[in-house]
Each structure stands twice: as C-alpha cells, then as structure tokens.
Backbone as ProteinMPNN parsed JSONL, in Angstrom:
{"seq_chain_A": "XXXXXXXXXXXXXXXXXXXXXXXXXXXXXXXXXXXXXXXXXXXXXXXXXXXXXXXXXXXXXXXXXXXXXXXXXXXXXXXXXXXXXXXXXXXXXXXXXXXXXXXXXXXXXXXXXXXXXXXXXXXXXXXXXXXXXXXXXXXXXXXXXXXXXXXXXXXXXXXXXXXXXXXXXXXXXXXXXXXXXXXXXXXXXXXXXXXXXXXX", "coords_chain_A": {"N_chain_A": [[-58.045, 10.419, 60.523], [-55.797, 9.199, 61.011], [-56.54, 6.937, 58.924], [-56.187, 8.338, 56.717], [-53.711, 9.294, 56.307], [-52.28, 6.298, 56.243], [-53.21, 5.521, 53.652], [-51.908, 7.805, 52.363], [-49.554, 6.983, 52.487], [-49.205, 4.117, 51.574], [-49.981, 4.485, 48.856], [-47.693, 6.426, 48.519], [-45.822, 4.519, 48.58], [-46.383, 2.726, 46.664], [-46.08, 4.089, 44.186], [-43.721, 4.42, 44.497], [-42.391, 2.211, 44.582], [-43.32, 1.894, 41.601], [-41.745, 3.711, 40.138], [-38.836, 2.607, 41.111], [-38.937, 0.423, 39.427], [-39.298, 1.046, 36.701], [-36.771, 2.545, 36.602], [-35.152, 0.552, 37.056], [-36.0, -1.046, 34.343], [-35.435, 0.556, 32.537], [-32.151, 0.483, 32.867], [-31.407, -1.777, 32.486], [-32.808, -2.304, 29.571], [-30.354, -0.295, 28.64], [-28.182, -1.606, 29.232], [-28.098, -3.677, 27.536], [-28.352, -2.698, 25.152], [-25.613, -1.64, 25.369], [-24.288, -4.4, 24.277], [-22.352, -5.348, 22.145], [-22.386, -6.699, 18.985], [-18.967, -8.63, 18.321], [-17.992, -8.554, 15.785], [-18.591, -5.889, 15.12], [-17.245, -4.527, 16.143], [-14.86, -4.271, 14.689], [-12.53, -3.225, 12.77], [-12.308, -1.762, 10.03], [-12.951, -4.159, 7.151], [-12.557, -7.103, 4.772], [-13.175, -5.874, 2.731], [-11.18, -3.352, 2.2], [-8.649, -3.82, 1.434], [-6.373, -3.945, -1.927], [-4.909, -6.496, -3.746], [-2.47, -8.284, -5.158], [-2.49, -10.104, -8.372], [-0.773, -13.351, -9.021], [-0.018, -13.175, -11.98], [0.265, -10.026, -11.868], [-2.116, -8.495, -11.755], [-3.511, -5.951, -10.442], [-6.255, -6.151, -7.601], [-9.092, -5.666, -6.728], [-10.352, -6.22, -3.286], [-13.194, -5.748, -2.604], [-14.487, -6.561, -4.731], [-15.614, -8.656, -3.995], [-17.633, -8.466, -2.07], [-21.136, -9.182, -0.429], [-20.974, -12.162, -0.637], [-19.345, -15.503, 0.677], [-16.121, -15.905, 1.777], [-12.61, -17.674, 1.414], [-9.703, -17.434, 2.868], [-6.345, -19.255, 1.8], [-3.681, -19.489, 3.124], [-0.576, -20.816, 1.256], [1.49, -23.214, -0.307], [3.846, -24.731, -2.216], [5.789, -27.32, -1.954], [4.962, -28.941, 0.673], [3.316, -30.713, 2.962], [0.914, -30.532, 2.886], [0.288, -29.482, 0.75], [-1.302, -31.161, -1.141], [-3.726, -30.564, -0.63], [-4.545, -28.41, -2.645], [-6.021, -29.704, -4.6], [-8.477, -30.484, -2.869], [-9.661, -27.986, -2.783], [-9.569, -26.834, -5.054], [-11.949, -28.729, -6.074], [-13.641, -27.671, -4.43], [-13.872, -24.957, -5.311], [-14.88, -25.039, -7.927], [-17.48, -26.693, -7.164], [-18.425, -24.913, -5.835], [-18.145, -21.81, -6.112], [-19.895, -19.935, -6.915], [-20.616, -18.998, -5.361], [-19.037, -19.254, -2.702], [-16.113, -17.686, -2.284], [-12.677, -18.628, -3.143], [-9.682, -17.867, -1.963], [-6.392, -18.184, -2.613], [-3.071, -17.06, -0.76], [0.058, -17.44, -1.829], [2.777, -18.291, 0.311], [6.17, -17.944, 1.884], [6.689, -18.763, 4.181], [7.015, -20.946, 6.596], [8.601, -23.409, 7.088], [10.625, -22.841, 4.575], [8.658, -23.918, 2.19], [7.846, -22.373, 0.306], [9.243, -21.616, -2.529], [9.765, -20.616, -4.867], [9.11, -18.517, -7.73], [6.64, -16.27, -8.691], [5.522, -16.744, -11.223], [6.659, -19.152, -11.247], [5.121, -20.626, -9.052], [2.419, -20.335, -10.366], [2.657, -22.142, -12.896], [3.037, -24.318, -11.094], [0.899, -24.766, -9.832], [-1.466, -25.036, -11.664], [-0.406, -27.356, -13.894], [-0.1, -29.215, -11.621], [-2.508, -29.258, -10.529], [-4.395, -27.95, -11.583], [-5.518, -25.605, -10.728], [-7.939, -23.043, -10.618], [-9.151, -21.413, -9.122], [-8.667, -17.826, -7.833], [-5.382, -16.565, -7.445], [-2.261, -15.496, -5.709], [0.328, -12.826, -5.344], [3.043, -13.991, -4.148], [3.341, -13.514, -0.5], [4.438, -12.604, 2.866], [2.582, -14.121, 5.539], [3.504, -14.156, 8.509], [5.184, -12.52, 10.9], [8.117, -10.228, 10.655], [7.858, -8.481, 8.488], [4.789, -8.994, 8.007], [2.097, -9.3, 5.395], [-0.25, -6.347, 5.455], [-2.73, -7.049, 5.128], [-3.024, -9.679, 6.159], [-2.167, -9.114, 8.498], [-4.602, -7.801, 9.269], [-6.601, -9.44, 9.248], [-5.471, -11.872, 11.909], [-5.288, -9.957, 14.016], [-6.814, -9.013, 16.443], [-7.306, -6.702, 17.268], [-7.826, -5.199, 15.191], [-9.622, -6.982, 13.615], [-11.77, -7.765, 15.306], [-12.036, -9.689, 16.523], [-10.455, -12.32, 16.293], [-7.554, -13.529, 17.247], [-5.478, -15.522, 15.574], [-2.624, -16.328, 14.404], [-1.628, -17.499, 10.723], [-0.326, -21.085, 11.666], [1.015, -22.845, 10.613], [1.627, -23.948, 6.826], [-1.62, -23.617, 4.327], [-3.336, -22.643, 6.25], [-6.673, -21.767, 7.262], [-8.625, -18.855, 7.062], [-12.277, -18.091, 7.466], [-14.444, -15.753, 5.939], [-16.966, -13.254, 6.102], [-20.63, -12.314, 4.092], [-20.469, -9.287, 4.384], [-17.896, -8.79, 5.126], [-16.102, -9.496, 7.47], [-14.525, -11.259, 8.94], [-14.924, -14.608, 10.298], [-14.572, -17.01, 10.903], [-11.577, -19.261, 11.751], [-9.361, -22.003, 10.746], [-6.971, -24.517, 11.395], [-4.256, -26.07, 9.425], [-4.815, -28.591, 8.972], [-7.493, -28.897, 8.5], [-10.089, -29.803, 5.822], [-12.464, -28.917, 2.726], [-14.909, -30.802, 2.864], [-14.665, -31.271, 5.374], [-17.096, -31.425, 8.711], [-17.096, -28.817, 10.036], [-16.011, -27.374, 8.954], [-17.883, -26.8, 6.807], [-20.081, -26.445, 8.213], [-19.531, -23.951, 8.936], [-19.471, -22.42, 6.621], [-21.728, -22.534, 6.087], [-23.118, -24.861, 4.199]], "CA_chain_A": [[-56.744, 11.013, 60.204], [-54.778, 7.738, 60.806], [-56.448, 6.721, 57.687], [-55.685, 9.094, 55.866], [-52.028, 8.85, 56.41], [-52.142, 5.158, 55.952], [-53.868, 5.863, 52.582], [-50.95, 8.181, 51.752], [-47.985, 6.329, 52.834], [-49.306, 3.027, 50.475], [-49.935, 5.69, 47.747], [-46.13, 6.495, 48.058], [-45.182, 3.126, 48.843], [-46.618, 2.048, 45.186], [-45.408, 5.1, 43.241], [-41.923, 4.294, 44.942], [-42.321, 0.648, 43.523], [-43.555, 1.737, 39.943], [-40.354, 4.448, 40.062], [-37.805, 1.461, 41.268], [-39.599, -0.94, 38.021], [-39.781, 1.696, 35.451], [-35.539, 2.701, 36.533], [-34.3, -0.997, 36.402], [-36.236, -1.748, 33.405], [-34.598, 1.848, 31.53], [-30.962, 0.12, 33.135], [-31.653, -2.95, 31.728], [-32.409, -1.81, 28.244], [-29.512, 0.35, 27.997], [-26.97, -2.582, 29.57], [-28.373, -4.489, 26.496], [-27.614, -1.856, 23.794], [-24.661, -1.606, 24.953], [-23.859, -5.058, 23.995], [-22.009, -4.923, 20.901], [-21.265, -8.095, 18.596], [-17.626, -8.363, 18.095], [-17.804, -8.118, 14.296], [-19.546, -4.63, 14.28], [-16.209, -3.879, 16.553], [-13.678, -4.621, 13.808], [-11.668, -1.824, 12.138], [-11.928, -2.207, 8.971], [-13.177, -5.273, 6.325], [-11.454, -7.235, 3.696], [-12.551, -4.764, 1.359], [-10.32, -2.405, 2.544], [-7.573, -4.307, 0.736], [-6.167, -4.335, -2.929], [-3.796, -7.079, -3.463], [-1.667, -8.189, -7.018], [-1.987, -12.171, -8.878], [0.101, -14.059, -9.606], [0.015, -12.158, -12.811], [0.5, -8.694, -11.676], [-2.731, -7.571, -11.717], [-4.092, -5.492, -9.053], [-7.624, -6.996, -7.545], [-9.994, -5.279, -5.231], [-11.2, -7.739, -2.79], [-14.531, -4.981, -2.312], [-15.35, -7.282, -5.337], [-16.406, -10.062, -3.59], [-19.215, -8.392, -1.143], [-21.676, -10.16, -0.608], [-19.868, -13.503, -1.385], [-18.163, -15.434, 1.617], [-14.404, -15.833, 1.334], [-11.937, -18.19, 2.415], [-8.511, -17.455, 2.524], [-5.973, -19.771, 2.565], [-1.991, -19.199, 2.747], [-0.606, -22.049, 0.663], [3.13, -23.553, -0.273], [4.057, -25.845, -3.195], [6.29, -28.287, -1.796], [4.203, -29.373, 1.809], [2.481, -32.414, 3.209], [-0.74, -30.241, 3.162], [0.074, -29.213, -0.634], [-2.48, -31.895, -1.85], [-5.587, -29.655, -0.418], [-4.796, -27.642, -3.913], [-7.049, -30.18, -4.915], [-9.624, -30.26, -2.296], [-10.169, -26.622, -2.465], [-10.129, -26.334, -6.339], [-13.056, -29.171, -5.981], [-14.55, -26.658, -4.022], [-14.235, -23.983, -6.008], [-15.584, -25.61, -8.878], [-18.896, -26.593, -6.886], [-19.424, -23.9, -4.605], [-17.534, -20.578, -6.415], [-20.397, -18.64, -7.337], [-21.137, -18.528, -3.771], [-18.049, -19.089, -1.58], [-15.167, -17.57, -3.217], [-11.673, -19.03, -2.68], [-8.489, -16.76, -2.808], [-4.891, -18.293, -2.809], [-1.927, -16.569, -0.639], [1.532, -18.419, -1.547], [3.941, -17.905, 1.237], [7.317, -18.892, 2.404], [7.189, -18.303, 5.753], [7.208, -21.966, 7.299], [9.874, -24.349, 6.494], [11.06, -23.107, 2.999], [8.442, -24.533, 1.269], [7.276, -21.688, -1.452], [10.648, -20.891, -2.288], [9.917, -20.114, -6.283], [8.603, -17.043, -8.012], [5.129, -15.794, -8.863], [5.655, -17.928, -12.371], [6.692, -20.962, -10.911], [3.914, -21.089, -8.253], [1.563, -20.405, -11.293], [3.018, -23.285, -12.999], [3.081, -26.086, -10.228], [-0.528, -24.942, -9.401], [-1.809, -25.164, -12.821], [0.106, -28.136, -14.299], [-0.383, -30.116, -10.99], [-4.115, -29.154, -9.807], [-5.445, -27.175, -12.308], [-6.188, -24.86, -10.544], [-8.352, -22.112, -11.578], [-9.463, -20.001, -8.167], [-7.816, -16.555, -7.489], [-4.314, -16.963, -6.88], [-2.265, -13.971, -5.594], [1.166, -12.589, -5.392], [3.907, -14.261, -2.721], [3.42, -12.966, 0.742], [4.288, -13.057, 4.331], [1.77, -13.86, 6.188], [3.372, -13.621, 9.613], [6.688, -11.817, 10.873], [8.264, -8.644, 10.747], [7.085, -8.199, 6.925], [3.406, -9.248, 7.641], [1.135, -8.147, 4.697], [-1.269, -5.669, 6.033], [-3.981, -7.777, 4.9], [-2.649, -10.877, 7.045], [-2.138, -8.441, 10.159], [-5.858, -7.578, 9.79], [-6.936, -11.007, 9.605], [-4.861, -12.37, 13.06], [-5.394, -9.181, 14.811], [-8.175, -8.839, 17.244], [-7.645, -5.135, 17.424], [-8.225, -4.792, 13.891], [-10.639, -7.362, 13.215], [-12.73, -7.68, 16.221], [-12.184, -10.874, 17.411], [-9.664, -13.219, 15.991], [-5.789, -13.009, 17.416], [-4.704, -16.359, 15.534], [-2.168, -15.801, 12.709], [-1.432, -18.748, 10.607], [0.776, -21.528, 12.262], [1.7, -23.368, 8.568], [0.885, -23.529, 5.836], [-3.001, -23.554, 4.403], [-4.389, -22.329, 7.276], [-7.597, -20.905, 6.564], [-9.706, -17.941, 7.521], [-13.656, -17.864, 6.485], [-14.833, -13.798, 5.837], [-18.653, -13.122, 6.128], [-21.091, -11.254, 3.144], [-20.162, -8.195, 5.115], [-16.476, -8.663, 5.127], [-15.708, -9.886, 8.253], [-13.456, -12.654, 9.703], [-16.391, -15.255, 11.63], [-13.911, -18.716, 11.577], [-9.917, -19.646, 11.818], [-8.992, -23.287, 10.923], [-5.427, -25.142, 10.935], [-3.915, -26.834, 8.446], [-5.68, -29.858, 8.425], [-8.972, -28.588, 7.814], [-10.313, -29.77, 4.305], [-13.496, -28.176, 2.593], [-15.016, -31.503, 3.992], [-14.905, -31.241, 7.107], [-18.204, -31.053, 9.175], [-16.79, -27.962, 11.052], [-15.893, -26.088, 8.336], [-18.94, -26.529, 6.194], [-20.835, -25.469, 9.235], [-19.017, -22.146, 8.642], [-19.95, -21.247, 5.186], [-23.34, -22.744, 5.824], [-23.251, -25.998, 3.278]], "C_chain_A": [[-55.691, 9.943, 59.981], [-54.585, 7.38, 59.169], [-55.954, 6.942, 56.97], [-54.47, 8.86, 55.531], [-51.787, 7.403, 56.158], [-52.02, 4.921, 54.419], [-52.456, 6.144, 51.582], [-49.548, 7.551, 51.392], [-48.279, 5.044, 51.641], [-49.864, 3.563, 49.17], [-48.508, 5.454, 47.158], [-45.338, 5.609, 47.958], [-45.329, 2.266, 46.92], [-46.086, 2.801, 43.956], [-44.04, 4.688, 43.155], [-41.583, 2.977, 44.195], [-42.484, 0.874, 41.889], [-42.407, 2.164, 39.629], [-39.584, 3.402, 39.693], [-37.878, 0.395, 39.676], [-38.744, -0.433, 36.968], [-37.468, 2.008, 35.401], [-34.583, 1.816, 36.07], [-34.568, -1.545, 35.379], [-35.211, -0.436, 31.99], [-32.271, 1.226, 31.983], [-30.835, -0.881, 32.337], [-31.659, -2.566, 30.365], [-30.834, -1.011, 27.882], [-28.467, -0.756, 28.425], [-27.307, -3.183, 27.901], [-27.691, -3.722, 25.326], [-26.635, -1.732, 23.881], [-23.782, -3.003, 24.563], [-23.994, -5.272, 22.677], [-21.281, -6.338, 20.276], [-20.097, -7.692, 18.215], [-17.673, -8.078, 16.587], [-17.954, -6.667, 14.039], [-17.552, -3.674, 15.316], [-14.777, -3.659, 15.956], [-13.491, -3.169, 13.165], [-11.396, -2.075, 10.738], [-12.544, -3.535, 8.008], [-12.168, -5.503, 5.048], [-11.885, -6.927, 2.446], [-11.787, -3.562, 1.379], [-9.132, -2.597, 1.717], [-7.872, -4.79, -0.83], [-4.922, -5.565, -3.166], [-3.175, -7.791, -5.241], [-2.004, -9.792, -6.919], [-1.012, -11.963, -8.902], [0.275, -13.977, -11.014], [0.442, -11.015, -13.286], [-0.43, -8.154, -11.676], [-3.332, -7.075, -10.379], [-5.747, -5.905, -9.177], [-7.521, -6.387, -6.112], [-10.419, -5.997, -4.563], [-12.483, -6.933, -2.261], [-15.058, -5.864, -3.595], [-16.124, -8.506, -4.946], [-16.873, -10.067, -2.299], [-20.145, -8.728, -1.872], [-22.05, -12.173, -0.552], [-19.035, -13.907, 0.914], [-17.179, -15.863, 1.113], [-13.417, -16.991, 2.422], [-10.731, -18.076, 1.593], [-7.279, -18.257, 2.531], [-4.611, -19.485, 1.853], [-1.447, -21.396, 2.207], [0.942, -22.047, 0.037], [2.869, -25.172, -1.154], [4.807, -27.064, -2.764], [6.112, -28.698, 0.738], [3.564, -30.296, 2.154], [1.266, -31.804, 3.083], [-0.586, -29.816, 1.291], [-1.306, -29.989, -1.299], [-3.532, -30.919, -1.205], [-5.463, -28.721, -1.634], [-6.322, -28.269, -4.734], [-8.536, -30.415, -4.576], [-10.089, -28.828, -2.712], [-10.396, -26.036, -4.423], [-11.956, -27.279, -6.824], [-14.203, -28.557, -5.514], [-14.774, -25.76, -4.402], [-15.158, -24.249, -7.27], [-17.39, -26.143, -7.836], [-19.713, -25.586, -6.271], [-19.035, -22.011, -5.532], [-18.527, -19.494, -6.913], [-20.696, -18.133, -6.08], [-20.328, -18.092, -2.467], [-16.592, -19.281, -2.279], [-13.522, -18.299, -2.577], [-10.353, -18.29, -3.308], [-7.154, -17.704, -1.701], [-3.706, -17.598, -2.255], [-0.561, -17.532, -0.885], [2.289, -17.41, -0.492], [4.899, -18.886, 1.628], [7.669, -18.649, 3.861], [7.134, -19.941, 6.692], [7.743, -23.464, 6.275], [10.745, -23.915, 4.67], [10.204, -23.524, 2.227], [7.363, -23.889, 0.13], [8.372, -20.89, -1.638], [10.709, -20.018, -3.926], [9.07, -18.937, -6.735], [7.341, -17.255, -8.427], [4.76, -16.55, -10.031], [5.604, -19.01, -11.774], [5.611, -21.291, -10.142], [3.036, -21.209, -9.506], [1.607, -21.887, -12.173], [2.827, -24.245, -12.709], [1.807, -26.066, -10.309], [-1.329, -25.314, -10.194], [-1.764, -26.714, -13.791], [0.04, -29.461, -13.227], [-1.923, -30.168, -10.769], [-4.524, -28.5, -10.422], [-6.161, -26.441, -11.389], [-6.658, -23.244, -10.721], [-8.789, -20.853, -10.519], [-8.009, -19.107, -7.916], [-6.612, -17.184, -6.717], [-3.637, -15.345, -6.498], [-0.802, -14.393, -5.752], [2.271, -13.411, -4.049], [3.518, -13.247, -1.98], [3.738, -13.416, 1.61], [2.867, -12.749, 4.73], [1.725, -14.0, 8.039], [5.13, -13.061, 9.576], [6.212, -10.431, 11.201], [7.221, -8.232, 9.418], [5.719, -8.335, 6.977], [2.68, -8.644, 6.819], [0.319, -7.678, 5.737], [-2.805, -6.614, 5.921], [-3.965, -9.047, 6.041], [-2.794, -10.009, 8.468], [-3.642, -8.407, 10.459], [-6.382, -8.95, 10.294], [-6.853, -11.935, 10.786], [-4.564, -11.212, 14.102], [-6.917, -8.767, 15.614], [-8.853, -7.605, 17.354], [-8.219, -4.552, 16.495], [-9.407, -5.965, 13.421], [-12.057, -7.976, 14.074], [-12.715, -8.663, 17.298], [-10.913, -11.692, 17.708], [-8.336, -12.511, 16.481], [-5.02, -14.344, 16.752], [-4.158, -16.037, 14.313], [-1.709, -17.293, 12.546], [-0.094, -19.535, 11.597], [1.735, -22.789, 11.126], [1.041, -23.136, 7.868], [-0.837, -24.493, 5.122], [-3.855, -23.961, 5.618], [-5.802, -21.224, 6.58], [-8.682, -20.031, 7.287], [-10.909, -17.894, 6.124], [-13.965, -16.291, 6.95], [-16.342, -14.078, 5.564], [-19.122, -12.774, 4.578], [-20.717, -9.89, 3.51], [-18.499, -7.954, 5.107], [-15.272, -8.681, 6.186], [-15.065, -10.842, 8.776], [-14.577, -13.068, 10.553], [-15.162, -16.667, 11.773], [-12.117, -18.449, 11.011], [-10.059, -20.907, 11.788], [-7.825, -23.43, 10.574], [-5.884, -26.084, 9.898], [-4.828, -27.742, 8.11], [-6.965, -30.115, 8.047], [-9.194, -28.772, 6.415], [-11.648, -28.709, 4.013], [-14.821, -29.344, 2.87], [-15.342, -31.662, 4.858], [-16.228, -30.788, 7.664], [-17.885, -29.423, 9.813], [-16.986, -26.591, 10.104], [-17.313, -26.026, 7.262], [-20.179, -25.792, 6.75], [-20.716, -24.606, 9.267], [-19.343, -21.346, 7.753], [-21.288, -21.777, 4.824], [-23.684, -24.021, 4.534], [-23.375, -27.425, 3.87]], "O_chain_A": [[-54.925, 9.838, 59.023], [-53.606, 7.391, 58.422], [-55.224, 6.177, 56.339], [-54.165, 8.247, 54.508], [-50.652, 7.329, 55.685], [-51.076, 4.322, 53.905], [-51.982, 5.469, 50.668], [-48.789, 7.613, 50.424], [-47.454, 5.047, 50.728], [-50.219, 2.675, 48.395], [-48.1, 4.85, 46.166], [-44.258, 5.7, 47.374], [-44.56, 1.534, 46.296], [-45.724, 2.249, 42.917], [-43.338, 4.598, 42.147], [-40.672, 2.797, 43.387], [-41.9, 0.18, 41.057], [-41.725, 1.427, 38.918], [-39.431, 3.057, 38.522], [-36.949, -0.168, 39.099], [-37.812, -1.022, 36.42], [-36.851, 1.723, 34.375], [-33.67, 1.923, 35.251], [-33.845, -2.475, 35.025], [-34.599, -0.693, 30.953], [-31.334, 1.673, 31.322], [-30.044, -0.785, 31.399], [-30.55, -2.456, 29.843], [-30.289, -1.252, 26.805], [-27.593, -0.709, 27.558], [-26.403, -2.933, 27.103], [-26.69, -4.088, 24.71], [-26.053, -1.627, 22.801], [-22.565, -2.828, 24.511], [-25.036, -5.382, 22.031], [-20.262, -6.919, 20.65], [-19.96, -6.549, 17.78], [-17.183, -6.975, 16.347], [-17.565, -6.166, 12.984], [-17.007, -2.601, 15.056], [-13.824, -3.086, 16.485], [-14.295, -2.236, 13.153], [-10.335, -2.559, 10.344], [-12.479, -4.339, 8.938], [-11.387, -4.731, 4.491], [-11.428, -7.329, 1.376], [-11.86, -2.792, 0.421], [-8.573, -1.593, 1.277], [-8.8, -5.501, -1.216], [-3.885, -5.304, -2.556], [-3.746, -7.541, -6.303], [-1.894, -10.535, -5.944], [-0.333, -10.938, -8.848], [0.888, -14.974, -11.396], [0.847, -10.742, -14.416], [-0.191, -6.949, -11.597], [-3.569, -7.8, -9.413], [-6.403, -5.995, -10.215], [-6.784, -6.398, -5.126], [-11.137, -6.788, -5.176], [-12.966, -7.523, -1.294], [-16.286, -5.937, -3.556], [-17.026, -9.117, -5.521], [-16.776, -10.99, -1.49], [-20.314, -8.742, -3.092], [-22.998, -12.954, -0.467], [-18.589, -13.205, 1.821], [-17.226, -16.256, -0.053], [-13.455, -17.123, 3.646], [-10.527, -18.345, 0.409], [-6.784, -17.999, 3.629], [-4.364, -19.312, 0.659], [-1.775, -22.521, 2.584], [1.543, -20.981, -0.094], [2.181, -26.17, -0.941], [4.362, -28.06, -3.335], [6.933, -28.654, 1.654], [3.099, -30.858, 1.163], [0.334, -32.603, 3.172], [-1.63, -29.95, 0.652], [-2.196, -29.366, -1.878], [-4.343, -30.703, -2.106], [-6.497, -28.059, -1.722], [-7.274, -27.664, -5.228], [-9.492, -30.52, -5.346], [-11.283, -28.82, -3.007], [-11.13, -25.154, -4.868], [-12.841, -26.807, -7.538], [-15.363, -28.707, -5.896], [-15.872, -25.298, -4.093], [-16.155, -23.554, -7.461], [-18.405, -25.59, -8.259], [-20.921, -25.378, -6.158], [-19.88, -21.128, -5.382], [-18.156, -18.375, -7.265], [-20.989, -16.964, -5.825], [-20.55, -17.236, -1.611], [-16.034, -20.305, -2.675], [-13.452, -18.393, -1.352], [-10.015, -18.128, -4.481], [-7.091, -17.793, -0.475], [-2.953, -17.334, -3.193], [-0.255, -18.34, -0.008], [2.356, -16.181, -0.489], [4.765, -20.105, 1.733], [8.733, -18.407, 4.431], [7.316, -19.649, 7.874], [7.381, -24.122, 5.299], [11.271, -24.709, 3.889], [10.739, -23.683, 1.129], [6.51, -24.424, -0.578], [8.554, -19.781, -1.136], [11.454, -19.067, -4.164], [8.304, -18.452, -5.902], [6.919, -18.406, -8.532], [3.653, -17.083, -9.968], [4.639, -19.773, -11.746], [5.024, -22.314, -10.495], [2.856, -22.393, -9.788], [0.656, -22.666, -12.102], [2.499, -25.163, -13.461], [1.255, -27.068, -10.764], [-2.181, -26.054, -9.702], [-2.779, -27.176, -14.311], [0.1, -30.599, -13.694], [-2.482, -31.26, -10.869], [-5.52, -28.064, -9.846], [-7.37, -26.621, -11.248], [-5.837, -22.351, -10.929], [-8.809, -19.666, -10.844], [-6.832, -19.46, -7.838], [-6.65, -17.971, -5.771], [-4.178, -14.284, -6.811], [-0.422, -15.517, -6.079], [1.925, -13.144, -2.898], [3.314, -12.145, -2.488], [3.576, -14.634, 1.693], [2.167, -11.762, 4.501], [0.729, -13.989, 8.762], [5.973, -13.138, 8.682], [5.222, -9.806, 11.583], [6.077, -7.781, 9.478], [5.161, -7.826, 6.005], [2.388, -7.483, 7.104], [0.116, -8.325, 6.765], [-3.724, -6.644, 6.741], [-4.972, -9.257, 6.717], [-3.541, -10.364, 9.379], [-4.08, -8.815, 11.534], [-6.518, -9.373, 11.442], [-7.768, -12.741, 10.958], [-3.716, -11.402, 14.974], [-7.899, -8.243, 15.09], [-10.039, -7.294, 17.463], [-8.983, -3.598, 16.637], [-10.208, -5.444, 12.645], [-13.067, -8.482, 13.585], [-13.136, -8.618, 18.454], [-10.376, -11.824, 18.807], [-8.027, -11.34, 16.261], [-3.892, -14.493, 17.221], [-4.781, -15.602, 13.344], [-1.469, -18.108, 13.437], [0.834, -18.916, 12.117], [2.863, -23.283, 11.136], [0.056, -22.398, 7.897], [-1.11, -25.667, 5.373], [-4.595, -24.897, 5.924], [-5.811, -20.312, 5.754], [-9.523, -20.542, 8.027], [-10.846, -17.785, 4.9], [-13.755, -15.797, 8.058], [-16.775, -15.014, 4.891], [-18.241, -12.878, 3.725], [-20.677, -9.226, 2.474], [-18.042, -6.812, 5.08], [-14.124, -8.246, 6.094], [-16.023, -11.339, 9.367], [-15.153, -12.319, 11.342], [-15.029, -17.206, 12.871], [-11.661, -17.688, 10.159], [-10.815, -21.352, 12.651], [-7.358, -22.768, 9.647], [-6.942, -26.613, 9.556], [-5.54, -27.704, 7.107], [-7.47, -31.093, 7.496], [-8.587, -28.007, 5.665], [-11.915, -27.823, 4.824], [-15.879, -28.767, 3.117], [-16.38, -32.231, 5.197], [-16.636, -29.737, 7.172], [-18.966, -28.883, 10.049], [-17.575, -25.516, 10.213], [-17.678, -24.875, 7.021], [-20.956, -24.989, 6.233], [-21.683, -23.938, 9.635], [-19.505, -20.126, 7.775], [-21.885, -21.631, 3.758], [-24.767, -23.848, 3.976], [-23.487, -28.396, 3.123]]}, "name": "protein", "num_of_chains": 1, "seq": "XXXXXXXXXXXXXXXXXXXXXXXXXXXXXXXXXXXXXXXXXXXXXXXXXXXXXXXXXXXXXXXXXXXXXXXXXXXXXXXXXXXXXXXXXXXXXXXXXXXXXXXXXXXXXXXXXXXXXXXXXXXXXXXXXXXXXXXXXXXXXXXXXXXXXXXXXXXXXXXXXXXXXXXXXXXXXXXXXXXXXXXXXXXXXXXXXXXXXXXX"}
C-alpha cells in the first residue's frame, strides 16, 4: 500500500513538473510576441505626406517606396551650405537607390531668407544641383510642417524625438517608410556612420 502511494505521489510530482514546464514555456512565448520593434509602432510613414518643389508642383513621397530616403533641411547662406555638394555627389552615385530630398528652411539664424526662385537659383548656379528640392518650410516651431513633426516625434514615428538643431540635419527613412537614423549637421554622405545607415 505504501508503495502504491509512493508510486502515486511521484506520478503527481512529474505531471506537476511537466504542467509548471509546459506554463512557463506558453509565458515565455507570449512575453516574446509581445515584443514589438519600435518601427512597426510608428503612426504613420513618409508616404503619408504630399509636399510642393520648388516649382510648385505637388510630389507624393509614396513614390519613393521601396527606395531609402534622406532628408535633409538645408539654408543657402551657412557654414554647412557646402554639403550641397557632398550630397549632390551622392545623388549622382547612389540616386537610383538612396533618394535625396531637399527641405530649405529659415528657421536657424536667418540663413534661407529668399524665395522658392532664389533658393532654386543659388542651388543650381552654385552646385548644380539636380536632387528633389522642395518648397520653404519650418522645420521646427510653432509652424512645424506636419511632415517635420512626424519625423522628430516619437509618438508619431516610433522612436525618434530629435528635431533638427541647424541647418542640414539629416534623417535616413527605411524601404518601408520609416525613420531608422538622425544625424547633425556635420554629418557628410562620407562618413563611416552614416554609410552604415543606408548600407554602402
């Protein structure tokens, strides 16, 4: 009879162990699923946004999925102005692949103070340059384009809270349409850091 009962009790004793396994391994899996990369938590991508050249024409930026993107806010009369040139070098080698789009803004020191012509102008006539240019914007403030808010908002883009701090600062956007890197000013296309970003 002892036996017996011995029998039973390391019966239940092993059931009770497979139970305990089989519970923490069903906890475990679901802790995991619920870990969610920050990108898939973003509100929104930068094809959500239409935005005007330096032209006037309106431009979907849903055209360039697929494609990564770097944005950079940019000002004609700046000590960082010369990267017109780095970055049209880059467009020219890399542009079927890693597109480059142009915000002028006057939001630090005064220095894109002229109209949608004249930027066209300096940019052209000094740097030839030929990647997507866009319309003046803020890109921080009261006025912030919507497109800039997404960009330096964490809430809205999953991760990132840095909005530019001068001018050509640059955000890299995924194939997907996501914000993955933020660099200051002084970042060229160059740079080990940032090439590491768009994979070159």
């Amino acid at each position: 009879m002892k036996i017996v009962a011995a029998i039973v009790l390391a019966v239940l004793a092993v059931l009770a162990l497979m139970n305990f396994t089989t519970i923490k391994n069903v906890l475990s899996n679901k802790r995991a699923m619920n870990i969610i990369p920050a990108s898939s938590l973003a509100n929104g991508s930068l094809y959500d946004y239409k935005m005007e050249s330096l032209e006037g024409e309106e431009i979907d930026l849903s055209q360039y999925k697929g494609k990564k993107v770097v944005l950079l806010n940019v000002a004609s009369k700046c000590g960082f102005t010369p990267q017109y040139a780095d970055w049209q070098k880059f467009h020219e080698e890399h542009g079927e692949d890693i597109v480059v789009l142009g915000f002028p803004a006057n939001n630090f020191g005064g220095q894109e103070p002229g109209s949608d012509e004249e930027i066209g102008e300096f940019c052209q006539k000094n740097y030839g340059v030929t990647f997507q240019m866009f319309s003046k914007i803020d890109v921080i403030g009261d006025n912030q384009h919507p497109l800039y808010k997404w960009l330096s908002s964490k809430e809205l883009n999953g991760w990132n809270d840095k909005a530019p701090t001068w001018n050509f600062c640059k955000y890299v956007v995924n194939e997907d349409g996501q914000v993955t890197h933020f660099f200051a000013s002084k970042i060229k296309p160059e740079d080990a850091e940032f090439k590491a970003a768009v994979g070159i």
